[in-house]
Structures are given as structure tokens and as C-alpha cells.
Backbone as a printed PyTorch tensor [residue, N CA C, xyz], in Angstrom:
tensor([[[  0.8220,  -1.1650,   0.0000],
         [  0.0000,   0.0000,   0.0000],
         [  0.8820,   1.2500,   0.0000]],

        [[  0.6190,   1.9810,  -0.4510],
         [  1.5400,   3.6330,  -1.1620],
         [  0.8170,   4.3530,   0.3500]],

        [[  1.5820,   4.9410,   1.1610],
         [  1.4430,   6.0160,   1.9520],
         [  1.8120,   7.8010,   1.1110]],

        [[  0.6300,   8.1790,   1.4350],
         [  1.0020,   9.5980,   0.8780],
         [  1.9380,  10.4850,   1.2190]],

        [[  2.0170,  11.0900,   1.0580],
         [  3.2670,  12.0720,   1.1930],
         [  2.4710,  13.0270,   2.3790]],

        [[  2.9370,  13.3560,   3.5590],
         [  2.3450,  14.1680,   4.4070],
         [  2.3920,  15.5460,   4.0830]],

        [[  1.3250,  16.5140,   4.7810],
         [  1.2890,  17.1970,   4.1400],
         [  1.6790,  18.2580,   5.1340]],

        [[  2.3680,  19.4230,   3.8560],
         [  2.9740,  20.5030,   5.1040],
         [  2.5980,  21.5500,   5.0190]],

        [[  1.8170,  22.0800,   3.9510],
         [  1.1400,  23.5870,   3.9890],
         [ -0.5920,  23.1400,   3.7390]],

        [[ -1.2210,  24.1300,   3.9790],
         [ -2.8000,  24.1290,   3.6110],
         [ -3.3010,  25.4330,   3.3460]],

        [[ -4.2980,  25.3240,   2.2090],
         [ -4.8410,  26.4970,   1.5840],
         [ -5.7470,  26.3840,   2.1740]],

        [[ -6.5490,  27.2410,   2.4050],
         [ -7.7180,  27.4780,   2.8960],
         [ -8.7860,  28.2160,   2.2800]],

        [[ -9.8880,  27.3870,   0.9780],
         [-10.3110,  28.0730,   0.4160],
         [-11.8110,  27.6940,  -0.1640]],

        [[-12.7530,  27.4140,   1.2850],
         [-14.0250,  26.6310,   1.2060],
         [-14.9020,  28.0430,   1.9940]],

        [[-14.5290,  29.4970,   2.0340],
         [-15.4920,  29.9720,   2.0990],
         [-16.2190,  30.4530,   1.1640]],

        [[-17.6080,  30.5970,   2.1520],
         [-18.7630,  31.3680,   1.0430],
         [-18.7680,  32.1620,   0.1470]],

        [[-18.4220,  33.2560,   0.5950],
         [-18.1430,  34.3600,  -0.4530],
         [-19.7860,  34.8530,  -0.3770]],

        [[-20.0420,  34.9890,   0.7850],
         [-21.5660,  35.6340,   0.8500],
         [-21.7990,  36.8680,   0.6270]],

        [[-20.3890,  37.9480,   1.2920],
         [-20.4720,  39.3540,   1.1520],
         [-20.4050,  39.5120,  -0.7480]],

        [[-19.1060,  38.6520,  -0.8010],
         [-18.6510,  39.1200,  -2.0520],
         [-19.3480,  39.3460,  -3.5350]],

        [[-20.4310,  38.2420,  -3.4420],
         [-22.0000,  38.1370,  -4.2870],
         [-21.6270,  37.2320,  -5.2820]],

        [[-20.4150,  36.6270,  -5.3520],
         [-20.1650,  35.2890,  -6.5430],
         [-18.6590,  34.7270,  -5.7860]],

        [[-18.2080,  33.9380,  -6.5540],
         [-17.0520,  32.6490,  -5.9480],
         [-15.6630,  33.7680,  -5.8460]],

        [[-15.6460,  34.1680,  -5.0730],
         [-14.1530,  34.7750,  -4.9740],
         [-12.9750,  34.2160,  -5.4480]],

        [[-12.9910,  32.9370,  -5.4450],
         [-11.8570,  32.2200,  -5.3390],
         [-11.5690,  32.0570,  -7.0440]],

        [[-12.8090,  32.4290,  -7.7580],
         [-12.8210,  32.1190,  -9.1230],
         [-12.8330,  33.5000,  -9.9230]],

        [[-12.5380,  34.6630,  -8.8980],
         [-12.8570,  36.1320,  -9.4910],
         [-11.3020,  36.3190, -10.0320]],

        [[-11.0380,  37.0310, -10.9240],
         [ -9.7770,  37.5920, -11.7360],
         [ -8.8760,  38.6900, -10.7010]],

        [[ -7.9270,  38.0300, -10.8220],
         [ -6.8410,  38.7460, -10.1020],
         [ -5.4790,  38.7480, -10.9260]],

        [[ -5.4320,  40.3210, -11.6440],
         [ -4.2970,  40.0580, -12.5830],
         [ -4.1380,  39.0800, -13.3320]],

        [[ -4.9510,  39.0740, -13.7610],
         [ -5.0730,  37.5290, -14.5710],
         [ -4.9730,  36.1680, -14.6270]],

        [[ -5.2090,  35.7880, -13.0480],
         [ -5.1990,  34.4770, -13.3120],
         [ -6.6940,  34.3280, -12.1620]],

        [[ -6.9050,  33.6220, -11.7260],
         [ -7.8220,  33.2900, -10.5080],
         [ -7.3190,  33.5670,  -9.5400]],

        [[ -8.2790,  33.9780,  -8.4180],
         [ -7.6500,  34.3510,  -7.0170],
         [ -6.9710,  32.5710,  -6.4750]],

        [[ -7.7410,  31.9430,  -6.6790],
         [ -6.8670,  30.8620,  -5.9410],
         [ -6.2600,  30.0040,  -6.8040]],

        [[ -5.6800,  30.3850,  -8.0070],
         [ -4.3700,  29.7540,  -8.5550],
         [ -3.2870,  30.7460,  -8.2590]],

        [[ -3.7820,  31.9670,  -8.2370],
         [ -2.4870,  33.2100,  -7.5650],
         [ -2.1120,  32.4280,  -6.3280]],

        [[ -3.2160,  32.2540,  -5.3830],
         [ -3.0590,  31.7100,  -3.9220],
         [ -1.9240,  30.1670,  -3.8460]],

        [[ -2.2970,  29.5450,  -4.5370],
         [ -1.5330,  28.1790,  -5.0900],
         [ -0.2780,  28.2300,  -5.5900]],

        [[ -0.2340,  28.7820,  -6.3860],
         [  1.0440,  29.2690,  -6.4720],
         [  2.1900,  30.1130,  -6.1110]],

        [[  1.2320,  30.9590,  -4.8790],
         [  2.2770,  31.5330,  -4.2320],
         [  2.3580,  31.1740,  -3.1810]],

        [[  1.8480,  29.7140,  -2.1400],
         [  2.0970,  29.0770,  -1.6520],
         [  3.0070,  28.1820,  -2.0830]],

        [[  2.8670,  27.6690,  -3.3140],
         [  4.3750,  26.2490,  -3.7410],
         [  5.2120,  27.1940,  -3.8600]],

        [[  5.4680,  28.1480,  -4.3270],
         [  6.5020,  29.2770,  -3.9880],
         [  7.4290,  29.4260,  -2.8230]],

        [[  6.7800,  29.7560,  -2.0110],
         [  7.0340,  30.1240,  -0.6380],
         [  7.3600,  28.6060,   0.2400]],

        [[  6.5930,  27.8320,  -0.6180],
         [  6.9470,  26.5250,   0.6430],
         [  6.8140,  25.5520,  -0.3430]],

        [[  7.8720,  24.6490,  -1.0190],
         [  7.5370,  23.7270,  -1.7080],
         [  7.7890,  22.3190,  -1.1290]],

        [[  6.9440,  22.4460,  -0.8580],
         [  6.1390,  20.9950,   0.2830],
         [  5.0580,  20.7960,  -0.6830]],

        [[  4.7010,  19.8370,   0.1220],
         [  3.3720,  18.7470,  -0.1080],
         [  2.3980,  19.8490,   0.6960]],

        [[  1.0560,  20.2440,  -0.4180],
         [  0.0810,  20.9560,  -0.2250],
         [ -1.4220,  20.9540,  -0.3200]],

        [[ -2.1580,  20.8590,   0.6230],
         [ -3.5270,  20.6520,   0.4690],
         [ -4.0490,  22.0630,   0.5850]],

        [[ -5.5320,  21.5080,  -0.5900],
         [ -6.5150,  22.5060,  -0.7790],
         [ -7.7700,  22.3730,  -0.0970]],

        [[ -8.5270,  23.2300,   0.4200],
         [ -9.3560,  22.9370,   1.2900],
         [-10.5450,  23.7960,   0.4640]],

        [[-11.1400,  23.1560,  -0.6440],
         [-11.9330,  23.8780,  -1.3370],
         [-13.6840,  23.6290,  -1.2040]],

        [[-14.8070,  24.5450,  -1.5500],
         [-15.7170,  24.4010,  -1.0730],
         [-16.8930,  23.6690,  -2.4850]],

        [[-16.0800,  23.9230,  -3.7080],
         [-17.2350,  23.3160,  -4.6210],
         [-15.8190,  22.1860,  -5.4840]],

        [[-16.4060,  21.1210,  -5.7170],
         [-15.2260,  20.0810,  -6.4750],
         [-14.5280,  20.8310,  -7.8750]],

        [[-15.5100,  22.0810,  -8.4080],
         [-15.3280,  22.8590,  -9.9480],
         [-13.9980,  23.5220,  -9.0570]],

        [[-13.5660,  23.9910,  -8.1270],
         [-12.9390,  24.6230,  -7.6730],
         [-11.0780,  24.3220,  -7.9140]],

        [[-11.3320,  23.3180,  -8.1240],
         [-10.2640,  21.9360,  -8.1670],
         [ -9.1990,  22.1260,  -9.6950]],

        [[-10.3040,  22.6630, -10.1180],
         [ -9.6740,  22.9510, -11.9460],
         [ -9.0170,  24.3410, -12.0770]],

        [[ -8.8270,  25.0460, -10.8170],
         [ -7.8760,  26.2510, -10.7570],
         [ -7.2760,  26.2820, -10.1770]],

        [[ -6.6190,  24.8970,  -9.5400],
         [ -5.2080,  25.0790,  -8.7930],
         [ -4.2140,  24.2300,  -9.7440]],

        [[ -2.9670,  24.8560,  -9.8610],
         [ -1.6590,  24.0740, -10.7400],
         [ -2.1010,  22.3830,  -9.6560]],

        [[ -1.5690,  21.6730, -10.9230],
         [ -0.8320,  20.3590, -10.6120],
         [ -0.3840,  19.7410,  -9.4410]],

        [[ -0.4180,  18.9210,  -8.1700],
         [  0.5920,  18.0890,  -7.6070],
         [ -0.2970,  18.6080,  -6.0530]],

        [[ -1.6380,  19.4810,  -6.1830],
         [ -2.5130,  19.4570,  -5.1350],
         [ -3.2100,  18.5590,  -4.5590]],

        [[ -3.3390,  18.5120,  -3.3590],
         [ -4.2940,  17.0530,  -2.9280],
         [ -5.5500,  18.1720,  -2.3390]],

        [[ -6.3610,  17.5140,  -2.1360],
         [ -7.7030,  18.1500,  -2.1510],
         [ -8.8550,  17.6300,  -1.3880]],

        [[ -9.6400,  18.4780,  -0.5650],
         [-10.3800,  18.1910,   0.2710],
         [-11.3910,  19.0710,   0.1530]],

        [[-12.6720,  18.4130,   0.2570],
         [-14.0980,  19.3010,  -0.1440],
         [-14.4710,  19.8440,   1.6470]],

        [[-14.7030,  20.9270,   1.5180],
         [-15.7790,  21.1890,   2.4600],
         [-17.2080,  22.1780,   2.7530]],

        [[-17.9570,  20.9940,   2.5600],
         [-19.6300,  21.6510,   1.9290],
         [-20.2700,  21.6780,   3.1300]]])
């Protein structure tokens, strides 16, 4: 059995976005998504093994490569 690689940073990116009036995490920031900016300037800063803590599974298709991922609805 393959043990995963533990993990050493976490994004944090399963809120509402109630004030904001649509998905923040999916709004344009200099051109890319707020949370592929976020993703990538986390493997940046810490290139470790990194989980996403996202709130819809569509969310999943705007972080780079080599993320592990966790829903929370």
C-alpha cells in the first residue's frame, strides 16, 4: 500500500463568499484566478506537499498540478 506524502502547507479556500456576491476564489486577479495566484504563491514560498481545502469540487480545476484536495460543503 503507497502512503502519501504528508502534508505541510494548507490552503484554505471553502469559504462562502456571501459578502462578495459570486465565488471569490474564481474572481480575476491580474489575470489568473484568485486561488491559482493563492496556489502558487504558496508552492513558492513553501515547496512541500500541499492541500486545498476547497468548497465546490469545480474549484479543483484552478489550482496548478501536484494538489491534494479536500471538499468542504
Amino acid at each position: 500500500m503507497n502512503t502519501p506524502a504528508p502534508i505541510a502547507a494548507v490552503l484554505l479556500a471553502a469559504g462562502r463568499s456571501s459578502r462578495f456576491g459570486s465565488d471569490k476564489m474564481a474572481a480575476d486577479c491580474g489575470g489568473q484566478a484568485v486561488l491559482t495566484r493563492a496556489a502558487l504563491a504558496l508552492r513558492h514560498a513553501a515547496p512541500v506537499p500541499c492541500l486545498a481545502v476547497l468548497r465546490h469540487p469545480s474549484q479543483a480545476d484552478l489550482l496548478p498540478d501536484g494538489y491534494e484536495i479536500a471538499l468542504c460543503q
